[in-house]
N, C-alpha and C positions, 0 to 999 in steps of 0.2 A: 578395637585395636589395642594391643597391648605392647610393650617394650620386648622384643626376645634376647638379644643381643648387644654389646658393646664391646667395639672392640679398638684396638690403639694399632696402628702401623707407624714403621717410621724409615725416614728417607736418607738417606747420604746426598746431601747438597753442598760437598765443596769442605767450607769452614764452619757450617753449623749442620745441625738435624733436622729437616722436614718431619713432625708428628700430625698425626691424624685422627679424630677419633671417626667411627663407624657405630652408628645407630640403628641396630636393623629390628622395625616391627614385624610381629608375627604375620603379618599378611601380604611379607616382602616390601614393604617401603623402607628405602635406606633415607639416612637422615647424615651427613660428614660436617665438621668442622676441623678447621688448622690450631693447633697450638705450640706454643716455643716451650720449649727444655732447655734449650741450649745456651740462654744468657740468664744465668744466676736462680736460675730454678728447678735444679735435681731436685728430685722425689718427685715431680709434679703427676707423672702417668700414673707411682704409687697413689696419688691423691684418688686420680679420676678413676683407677678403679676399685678403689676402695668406695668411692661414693654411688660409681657406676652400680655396684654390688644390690645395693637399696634400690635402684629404679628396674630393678626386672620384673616382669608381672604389672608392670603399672602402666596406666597409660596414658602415650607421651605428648597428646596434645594439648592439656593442659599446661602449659610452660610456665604461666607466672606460679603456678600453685606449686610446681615441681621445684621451680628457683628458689622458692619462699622454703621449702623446705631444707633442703640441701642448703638453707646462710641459717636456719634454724639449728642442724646436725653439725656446724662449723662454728657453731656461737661462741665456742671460748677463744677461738684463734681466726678473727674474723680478714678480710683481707690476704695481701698475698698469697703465696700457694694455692690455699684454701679458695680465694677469689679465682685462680686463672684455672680450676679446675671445674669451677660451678661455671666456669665463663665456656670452657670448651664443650663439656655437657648440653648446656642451654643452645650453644649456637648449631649442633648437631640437632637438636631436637625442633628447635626453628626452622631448620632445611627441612627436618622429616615433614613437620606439619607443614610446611609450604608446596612439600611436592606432592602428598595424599590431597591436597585442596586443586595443583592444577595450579597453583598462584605464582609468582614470586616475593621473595622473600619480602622487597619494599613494599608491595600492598597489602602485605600484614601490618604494616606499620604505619598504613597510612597513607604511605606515597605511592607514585613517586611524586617529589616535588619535580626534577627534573631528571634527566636523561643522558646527560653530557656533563660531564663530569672534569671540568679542569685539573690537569698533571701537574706533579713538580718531578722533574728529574731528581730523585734522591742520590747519597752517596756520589754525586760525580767526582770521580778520581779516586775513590780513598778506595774500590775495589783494584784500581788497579795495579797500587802500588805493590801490594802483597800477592794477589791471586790473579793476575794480568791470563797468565795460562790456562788456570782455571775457565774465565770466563771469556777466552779467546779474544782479547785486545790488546791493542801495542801497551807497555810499560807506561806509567808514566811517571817522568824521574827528574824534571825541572818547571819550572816556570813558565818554559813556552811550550810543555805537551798542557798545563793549566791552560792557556789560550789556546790551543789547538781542541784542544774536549770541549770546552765551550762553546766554539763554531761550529764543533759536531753538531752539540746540541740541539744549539735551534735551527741547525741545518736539520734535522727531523722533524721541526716541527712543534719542541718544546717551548714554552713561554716562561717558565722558569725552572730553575734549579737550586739544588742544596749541597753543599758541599762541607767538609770535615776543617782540621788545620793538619796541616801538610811539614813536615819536617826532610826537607832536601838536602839538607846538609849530613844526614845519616846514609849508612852505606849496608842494606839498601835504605831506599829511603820507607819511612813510613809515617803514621798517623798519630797526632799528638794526644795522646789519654793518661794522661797521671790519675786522671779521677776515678781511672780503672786498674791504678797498682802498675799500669806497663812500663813505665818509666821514670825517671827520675824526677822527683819533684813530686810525689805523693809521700806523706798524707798531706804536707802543707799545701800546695795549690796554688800555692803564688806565682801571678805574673814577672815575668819581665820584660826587658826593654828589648831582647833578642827575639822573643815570643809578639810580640808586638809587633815588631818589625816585618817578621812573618807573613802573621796574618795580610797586614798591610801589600807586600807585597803577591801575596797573594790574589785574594779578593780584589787587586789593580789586574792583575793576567786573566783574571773569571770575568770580569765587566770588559777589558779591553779584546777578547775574545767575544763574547756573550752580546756585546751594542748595548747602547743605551735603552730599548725597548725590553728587556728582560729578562725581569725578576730574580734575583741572586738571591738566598737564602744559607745563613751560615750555622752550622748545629755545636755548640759549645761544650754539652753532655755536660755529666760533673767536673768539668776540668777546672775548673776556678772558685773561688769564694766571693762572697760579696765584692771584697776591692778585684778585685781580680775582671769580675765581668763589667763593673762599671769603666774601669781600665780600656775594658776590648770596645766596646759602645763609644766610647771618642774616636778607637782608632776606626771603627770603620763607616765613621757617619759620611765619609765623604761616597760611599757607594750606592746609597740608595738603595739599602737593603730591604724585603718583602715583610724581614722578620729577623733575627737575632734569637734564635733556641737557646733558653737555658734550659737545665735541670738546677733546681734548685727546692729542697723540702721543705723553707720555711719560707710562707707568706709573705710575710712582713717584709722580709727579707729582699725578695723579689718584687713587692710592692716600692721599694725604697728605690729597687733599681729602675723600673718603668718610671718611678715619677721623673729621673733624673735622663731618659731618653728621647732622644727625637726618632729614634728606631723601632717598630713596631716589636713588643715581648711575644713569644713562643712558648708555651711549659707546659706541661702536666702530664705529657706522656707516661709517666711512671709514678700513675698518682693510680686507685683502686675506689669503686664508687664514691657517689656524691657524696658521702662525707665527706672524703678528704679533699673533691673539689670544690667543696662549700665555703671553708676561708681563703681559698684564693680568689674566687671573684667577690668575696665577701669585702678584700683588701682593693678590690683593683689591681692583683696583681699583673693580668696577662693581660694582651690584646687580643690574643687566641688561642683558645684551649684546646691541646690535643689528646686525643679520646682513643686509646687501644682496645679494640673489637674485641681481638682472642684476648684477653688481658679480664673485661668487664663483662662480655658478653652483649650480645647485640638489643638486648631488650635492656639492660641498665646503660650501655650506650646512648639510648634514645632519651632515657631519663635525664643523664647528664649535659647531654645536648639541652635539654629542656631547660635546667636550670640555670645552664648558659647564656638561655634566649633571655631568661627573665634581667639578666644582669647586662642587655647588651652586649655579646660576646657571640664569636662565630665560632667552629670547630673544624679541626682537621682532623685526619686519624693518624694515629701511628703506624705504619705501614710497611715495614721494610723485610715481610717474612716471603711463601712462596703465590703462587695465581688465585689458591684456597682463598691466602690470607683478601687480596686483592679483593677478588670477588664479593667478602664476608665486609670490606669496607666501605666497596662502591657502593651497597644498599643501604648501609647507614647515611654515605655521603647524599644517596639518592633522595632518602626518606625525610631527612631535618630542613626545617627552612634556613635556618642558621650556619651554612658551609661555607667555607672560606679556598678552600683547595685541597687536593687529595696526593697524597706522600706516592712515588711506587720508584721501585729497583728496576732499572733495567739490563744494566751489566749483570751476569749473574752466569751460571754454570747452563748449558747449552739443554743438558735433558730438563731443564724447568719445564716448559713447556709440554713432557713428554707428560710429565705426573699429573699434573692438572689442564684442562684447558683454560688456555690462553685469554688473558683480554682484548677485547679491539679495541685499536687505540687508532684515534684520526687526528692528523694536527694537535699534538698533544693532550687531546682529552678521552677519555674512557669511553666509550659508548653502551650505556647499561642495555642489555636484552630483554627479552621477556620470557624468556625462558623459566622452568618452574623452579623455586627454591633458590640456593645462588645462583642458576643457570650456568654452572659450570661442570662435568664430569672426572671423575677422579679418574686415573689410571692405576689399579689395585695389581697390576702385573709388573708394571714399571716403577710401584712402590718396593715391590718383592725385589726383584729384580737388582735395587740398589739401597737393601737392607744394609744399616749399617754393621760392619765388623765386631 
C-alpha cells in the first residue's frame, strides 16, 4: 500500500471554515481528518501540503514512523503551525490504517475503555448572540433568554454546559474577548467591578435556569491576567462550578491560581505536545487538562493523556469545530482511562450535519459505534457544494 494522494477541501460554516484533509492510498482506501484555519492559523493547508509533498510513494501505515519524521523535517520551527499540520496528516492516516484493518480507530489505541461518552453543552448562548439566524434560534439578548437556554438545555437531556461572558448592555449585544483584541480593555486585561458584576449575574440566570443537578462550566479564554482571574474565582464560587477555563501560558502563574481556588481549574487547550504540558502538571497547575485532537494529533493526544494519568489528572478535548472534529475526539475520549467529559457545539449552522455524519447522542452522551476508522462519512459533494468564496 502506498500513499497516492492528499488532498485539502474546505467548507463554508457560517463564521469559520470547515477544512479537510483527504488521504487516498493506491488501492483506493481513503483515510480524512478535520482541521482549523480559521482561528489564528493562516498558512496552515500551505503547511500540509508542503509536508503532504514528502509522504507520496510511501506508505502510510506506519504512522509513528511517518510522525517521527515529519517533527524531524520541522525541527527548527517545532510546535504551532508546524504541529497542527503534522497533527491533520497523522489523524488522516490513522483513519486510513483503521479502515484498510476493518477496525476503529479506538482499538488501535487500545480501547475502547468505554462507549458512552458524557456531553458538555458548549458555547450556550455565545452563538446566538451574533449568528442566531445562522443557526436557526431565537436571539438571545438578556438574562432571562440565559435562564430560558438553560432549561432548554437539560430539557435535552444535557447534564452540563459551558458558557462564555455575555455583555447585554451593548447594542447588539455580544461576547466579552479583550483577550482577542475585540474590545475595549486589551492589551491590559483588567478586571472590573462592572465585569464582575456581569458574570455574577449571569452564571445566577445559568444555575437558576439549569437546577441544582447540572454542571455549569464557564470558559474565561485569554480575557484576564493573573489578578483578573483570581478576581472572577470569588465571584463565582457561590455556583458550584464543574470548572473555571482559563488560558493562561504560564504555569506558575496558573498554579498560583489553583492553589487559591475552591473551583476546579481548566487549561491547556492551546498548549502543543507534551512538552509544553510537561510544566503545567509538573506545577499542579490544572485539575483538567484539555487536549486538541486536530491541534496534536490523535497518537500524541494519547501520549499526553498518558502523562496526565502519571500526574493524576483527567482530560477533556477541545472540541468546538465540525462532526469530523467530534468523531476524531470521541476515540481519544473512548480510548484513555483518564476522561473527565467531552466538549461538543450544538447550535451550529443546519448543513453541519449534511458534511459529515452525525453523532448519536442519548441523554447527553455520545454513543461511540464501531464502525471502521472514525465511523463517520464525509460528504465530498456537500463539501464542493459550499466551497468557500
Amino acid at each position: 500500500m502506498k500513499i497516492a494522494r492528499i488532498e485539502d477541501l474546505h467548507c463554508e460554516a457560517g463564521w469559520r471554515v470547515w477544512s479537510f484533509l483527504k488521504i487516498t492510498a493506491d488501492d483506493g482506501t481513503v483515510g480524512w481528518s478535520e482541521y482549523n484555519e480559521s482561528y489564528g492559523a493562516k498558512g496552515l493547508t500551505a503547511v500540509i501540503r508542503g509536508l503532504g509533498e514528502r509522504l507520496l510513494g510511501l506508505d502510510p501505515r506506519p504512522v509513528e514512523r511517518l510522525t517521527a519524521w515529519m517533527h524531524a523535517l520541522t525541527r527548527p520551527h517545532p510546535g504551532g503551525i508546524a504541529q497542527m499540520a503534522i497533527a491533520a496528516i497523522e489523524n488522516a492516516l490513522v483513519d486510513l490504517k483503521a479502515r484498510a484493518l476493518g477496525v476503529p480507530v479506538a482499538a488501535l489505541l487500545g480501547g475502547p475503555v468505554r462507549d458512552r461518552l458524557r456531553l458538555y453543552w458548549s458555547h450556550a448562548g455565545s452563538y446566538r448572540l451574533r449568528f442566531h439566524e445562522l443557526v436557526g434560534t431565537p436571539p438571545l439578548r438578556d438574562l432571562e433568554g440565559c435562564r430560558a437556554l438553560a432549561a432548554e438545555i437539560k430539557s435535552r437531556g444535557f447534564t452540563a454546559m459551558k458558557t462564555n461572558i455575555f455583555l447585554f448592555d451593548r447594542d447588539p449585544p455580544e461576547m466579552w474577548q479583550p483577550g482577542f483584541a475585540h474590545q475595549p480593555g486589551w492589551p491590559e486585561l483588567n478586571v472590573d467591578r462592572a465585569t464582575l458584576r456581569r458574570i455574577e449575574r449571569q452564571m445566577a440566570a445559568f444555575r437558576e435556569g439549569a437546577g441544582p443537578e447540572v454542571d455549569l462550566l464557564l470558559d474565561l479564554n485569554f480575557n484576564f491576567k493573573t489578578e483578573g482571574y483570581l478576581e472572577v474565582l470569588r465571584a463565582i464560587e457561590p455556583f458550584d462550578l464543574l470548572w473555571l477555563e482559563i488560558d493562561l501560558m504560564d504555569p506558575a502563574a496558573l498554579a498560583w491560581i489553583r492553589r487559591q481556588a475552591r473551583t476546579p481549574i481548566a487549561s491547556c487547550e492551546s498548549l502543543f505536545h507534551r512538552r509544553q504540558f510537561r510544566p503545567f502538571l509538573e506545577q499542579q497547575a490544572v485539575d483538567v487538562a484539555i487536549v486538541d485532537v486536530p491541534w496534536n494529533g490523535i497518537s500524541e493526544s494519547m501520549k499526553i493523556a498518558s502523562l496526565c494519568e502519571t500526574f493524576s489528572v483527567n482530560c477533556a478535548p477541545h472540541n468546538f469545530y465540525g462532526n469530523l472534529s467530534t468523531a476524531m475526539s470521541a476515540h481519544f475520549c473512548a480510548a484513555i482511562p483518564n476522561f473527565r467529559i467531552m466538549e461538543i457545539d450544538i447550535d451550529d449552522v443546519p448543513w453541519k450535519d449534511e458534511v459529515v455524519t452525525p453523532p448519536r447522542i442519548e441523554n447527553g452522551h455520545l454513543l461511540l459505534g464501531d464502525a471502521p476508522g472514525w465511523g463517520v462519512e464525509v460528504n465530498e459533494a456537500a463539501i464542493r457544494r459550499r466551497a468557500p468564496g
